[in-house]
C-alpha positions in Angstrom: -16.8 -1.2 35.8 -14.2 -3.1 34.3 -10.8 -4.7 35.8 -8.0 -3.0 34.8 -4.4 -4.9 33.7 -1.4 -3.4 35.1 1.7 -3.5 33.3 4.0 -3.9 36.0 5.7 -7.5 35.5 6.0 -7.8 38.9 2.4 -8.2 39.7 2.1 -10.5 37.0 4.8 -13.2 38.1 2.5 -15.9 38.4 0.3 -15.3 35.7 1.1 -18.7 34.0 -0.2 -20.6 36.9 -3.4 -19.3 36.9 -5.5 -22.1 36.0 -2.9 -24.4 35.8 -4.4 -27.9 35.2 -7.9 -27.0 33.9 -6.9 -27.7 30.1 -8.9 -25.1 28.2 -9.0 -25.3 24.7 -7.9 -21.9 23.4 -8.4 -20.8 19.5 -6.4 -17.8 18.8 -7.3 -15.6 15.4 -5.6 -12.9 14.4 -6.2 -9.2 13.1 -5.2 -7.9 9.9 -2.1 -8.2 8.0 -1.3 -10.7 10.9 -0.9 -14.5 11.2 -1.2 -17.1 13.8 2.9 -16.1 14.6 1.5 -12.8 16.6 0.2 -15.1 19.5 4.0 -16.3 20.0 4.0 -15.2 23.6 0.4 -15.8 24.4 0.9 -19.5 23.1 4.1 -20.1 25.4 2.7 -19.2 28.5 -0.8 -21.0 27.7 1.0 -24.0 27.0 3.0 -24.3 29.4 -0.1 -23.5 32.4 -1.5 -26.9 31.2 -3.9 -25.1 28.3 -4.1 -26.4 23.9 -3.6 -23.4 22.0 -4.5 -23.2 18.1 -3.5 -19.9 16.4 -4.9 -20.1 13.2 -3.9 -18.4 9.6 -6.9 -16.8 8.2 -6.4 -16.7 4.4 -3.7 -14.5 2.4 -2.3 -14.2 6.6 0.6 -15.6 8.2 2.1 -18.7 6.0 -1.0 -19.2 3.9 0.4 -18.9 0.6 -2.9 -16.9 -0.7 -3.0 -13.8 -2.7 -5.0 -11.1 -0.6 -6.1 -9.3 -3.9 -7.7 -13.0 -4.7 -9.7 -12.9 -1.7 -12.6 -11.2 -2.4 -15.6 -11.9 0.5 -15.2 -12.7 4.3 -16.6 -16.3 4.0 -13.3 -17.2 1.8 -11.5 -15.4 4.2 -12.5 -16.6 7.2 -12.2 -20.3 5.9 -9.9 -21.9 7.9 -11.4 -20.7 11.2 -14.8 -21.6 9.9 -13.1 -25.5 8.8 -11.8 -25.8 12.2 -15.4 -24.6 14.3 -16.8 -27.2 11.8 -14.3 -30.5 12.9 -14.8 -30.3 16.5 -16.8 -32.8 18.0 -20.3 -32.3 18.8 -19.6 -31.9 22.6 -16.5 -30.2 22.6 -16.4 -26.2 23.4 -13.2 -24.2 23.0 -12.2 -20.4 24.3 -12.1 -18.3 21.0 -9.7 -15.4 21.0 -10.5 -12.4 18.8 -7.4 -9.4 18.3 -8.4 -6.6 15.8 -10.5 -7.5 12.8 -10.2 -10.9 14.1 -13.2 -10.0 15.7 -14.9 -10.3 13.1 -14.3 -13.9 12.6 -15.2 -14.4 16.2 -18.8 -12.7 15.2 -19.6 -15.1 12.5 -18.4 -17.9 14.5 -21.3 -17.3 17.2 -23.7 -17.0 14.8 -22.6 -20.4 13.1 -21.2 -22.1 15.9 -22.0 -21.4 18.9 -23.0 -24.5 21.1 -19.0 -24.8 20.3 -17.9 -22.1 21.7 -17.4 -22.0 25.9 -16.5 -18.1 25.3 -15.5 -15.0 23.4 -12.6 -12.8 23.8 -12.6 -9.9 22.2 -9.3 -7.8 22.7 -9.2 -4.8 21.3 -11.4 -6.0 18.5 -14.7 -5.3 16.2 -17.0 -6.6 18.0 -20.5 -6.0 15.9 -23.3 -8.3 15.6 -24.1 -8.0 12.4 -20.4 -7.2 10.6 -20.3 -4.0 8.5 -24.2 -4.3 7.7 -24.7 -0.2 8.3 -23.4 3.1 8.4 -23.0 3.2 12.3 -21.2 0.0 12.1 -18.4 1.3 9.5 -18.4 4.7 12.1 -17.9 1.8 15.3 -15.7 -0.7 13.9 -13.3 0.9 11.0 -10.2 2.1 12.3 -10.2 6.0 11.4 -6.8 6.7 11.1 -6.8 10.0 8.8 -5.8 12.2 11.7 -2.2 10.8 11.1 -2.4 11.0 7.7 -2.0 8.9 4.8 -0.5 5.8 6.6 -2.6 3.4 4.5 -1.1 1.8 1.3 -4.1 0.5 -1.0 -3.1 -2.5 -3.9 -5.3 -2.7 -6.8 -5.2 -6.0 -7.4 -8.1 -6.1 -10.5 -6.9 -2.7 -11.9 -6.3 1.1 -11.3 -10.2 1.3 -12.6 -11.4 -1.0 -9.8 -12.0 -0.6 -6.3 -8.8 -1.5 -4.2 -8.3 -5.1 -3.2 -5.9 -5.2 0.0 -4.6 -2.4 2.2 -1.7 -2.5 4.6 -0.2 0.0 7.1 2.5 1.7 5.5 5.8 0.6 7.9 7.2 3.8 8.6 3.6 4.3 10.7 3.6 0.8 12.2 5.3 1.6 15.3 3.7 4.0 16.2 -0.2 3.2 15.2 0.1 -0.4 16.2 2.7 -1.3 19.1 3.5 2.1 20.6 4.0 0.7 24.2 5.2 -2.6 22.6 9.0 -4.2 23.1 11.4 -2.7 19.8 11.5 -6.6 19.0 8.3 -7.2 18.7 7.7 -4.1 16.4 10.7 -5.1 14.1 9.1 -8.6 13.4 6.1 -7.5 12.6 7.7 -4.8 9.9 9.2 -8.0 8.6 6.4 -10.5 8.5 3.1 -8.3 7.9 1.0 -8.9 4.7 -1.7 -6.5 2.9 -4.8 -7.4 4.0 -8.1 -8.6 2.0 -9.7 -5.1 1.9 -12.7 -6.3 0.2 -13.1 -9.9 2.2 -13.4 -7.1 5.0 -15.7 -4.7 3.5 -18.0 -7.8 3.0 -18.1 -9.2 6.6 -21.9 -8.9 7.4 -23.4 -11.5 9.8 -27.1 -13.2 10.5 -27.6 -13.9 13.7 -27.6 -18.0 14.3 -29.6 -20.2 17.2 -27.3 -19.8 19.4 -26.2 -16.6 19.1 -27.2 -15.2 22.4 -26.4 -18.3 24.4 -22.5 -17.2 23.9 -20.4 -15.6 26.7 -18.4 -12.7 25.3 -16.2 -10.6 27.3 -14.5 -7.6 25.4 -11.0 -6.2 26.5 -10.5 -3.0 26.4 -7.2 -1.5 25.6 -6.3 1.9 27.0 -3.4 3.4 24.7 -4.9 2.0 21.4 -4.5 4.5 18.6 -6.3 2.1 16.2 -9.9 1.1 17.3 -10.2 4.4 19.7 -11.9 4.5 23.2 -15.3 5.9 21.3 -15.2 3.2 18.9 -14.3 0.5 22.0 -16.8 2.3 24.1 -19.9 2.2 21.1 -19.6 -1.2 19.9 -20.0 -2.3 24.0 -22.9 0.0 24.1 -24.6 -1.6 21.5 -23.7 -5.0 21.6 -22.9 -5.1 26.0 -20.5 -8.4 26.8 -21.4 -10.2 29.6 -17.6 -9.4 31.1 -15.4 -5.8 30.3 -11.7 -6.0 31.1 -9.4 -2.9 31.1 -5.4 -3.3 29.3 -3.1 -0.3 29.6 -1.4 -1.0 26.7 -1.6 -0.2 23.0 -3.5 -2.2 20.6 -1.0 -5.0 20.7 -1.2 -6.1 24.0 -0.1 -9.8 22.8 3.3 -8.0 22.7 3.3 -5.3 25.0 1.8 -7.2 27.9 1.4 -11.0 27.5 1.5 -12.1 30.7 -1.6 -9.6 31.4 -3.1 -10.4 28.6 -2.8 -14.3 29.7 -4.1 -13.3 33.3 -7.6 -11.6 31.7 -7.9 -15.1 28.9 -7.7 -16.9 31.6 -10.0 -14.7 34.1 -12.3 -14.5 31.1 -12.9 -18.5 30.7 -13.2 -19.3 34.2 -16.4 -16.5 34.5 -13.6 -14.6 37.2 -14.6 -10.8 37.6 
């Protein structure tokens, strides 16, 4: 059974003290057509409970000046979070914070790196062991979004003859797909500031499992509204891959904006082992 989030602010007044002191490391990676500037909110309130935050730009994301139609496999994209796992010391472990397809990244960080990684947080994310390696892992993990019809806008960046390169949400379906229970605000910035994703970096994300694969603590949250990565698809990838910890969000599948002091209240649960 998992714990469920509330969205009343009320109960979540002192979120930002929980765990006050402790100093957790968090690493926070965005989904697609995001950057590092989603995790705003999350970022503040970590920060100021005593916590380091690092919200990374994964390539052609964010302020990384890369062209997504240049970025062509998953290792190139997931670069800079790989750079970072890489630089920390031998001893030190940090909290690594999935949203989305940044789920992905967190995947092939376990299997590379994970003596460095204290735990997992996957919030609303793909959370697959081995990436996009079958048929039932496309089925899982790819948001399936035809039932709203054609909201997707695909850039062919090698030609009209070529598979497509990048893919972004067309904005008049943003709203509504992505922060549906999320402040106006917060879905009028990201109209502004989203990019086209590496489609194909994405379609190449398959993973072998590493040493320490199965020594990592993951803990997936579950978000209740989301109209992107469905309850099925939330509910399959547990099955098959179970997290030692399942949290419950009633929010869409932006909880960063549309509850971020219950959202800080699960990170934190989630590092200190809380059920």
């Amino acid at each position: 059974m998992g714990e469920r989030e509330g969205e009343s602010e009320s109960n979540n007044n002192n979120d930002n003290n929980n765990g006050k002191g402790s100093g957790l490391e968090f690493v926070l990676v965005h989904g697609s057509s995001h950057g590092g500037w989603c995790w705003y909110k999350i970022r503040t309130l970590l920060e100021t409970s005593g916590h380091k935050v690092t919200c990374l730009d994964l390539k052609a994301s964010g302020i990384d000046s890369s062209d997504p139609n240049t970025i062509l496999t998953f290792d190139h994209y997931n670069q800079p979070l790989t750079n970072f796992m890489a630089s920390l010391p031998p001893n030190q472990k940090v909290v690594l914070v999935g949203h989305s397809a940044g789920g992905l990244s967190l995947t092939d960080a376990i299997h590379k790196y994970g003596e460095k990684i204290h735990v997992a947080v996957y919030v609303a994310a793909n959370m697959l062991k081995y990436g996009f390696s079958t048929d039932q892992d496309r089925k899982d993990g790819e948001p399936d979004l035809s039932e709203y019809g054609d909201v997707s806008e695909l850039i062919y960046g090698l030609g009209p003859d070529q598979t497509p390169t990048s893919v972004i949400i067309k904005p008049q379906f943003q709203s509504m797909l992505m922060y549906n229970t999320s402040p106006i605000e917060d879905s009028t910035l990201a109209k502004m500031v989203v990019r086209p994703a590496p489609l194909r970096a994405f379609q190449d994300a398959t993973f072998v499992e590493g040493p320490c694969s199965d020594s990592v603590r993951r803990v997936y949250i579950k978000t209740l509204q989301d109209r992107v990565i469905k309850q099925e698809q939330q509910d399959a990838m547990i099955r098959r891959w179970p997290p030692s910890q399942i949290f419950l969000s009633d929010t869409d599948h932006s909880p960063a904006f549309s509850n971020p002091r219950g959202l800080v209240r699960l990170l934190l649960q989630a590092a200190n082992g809380v059920n």
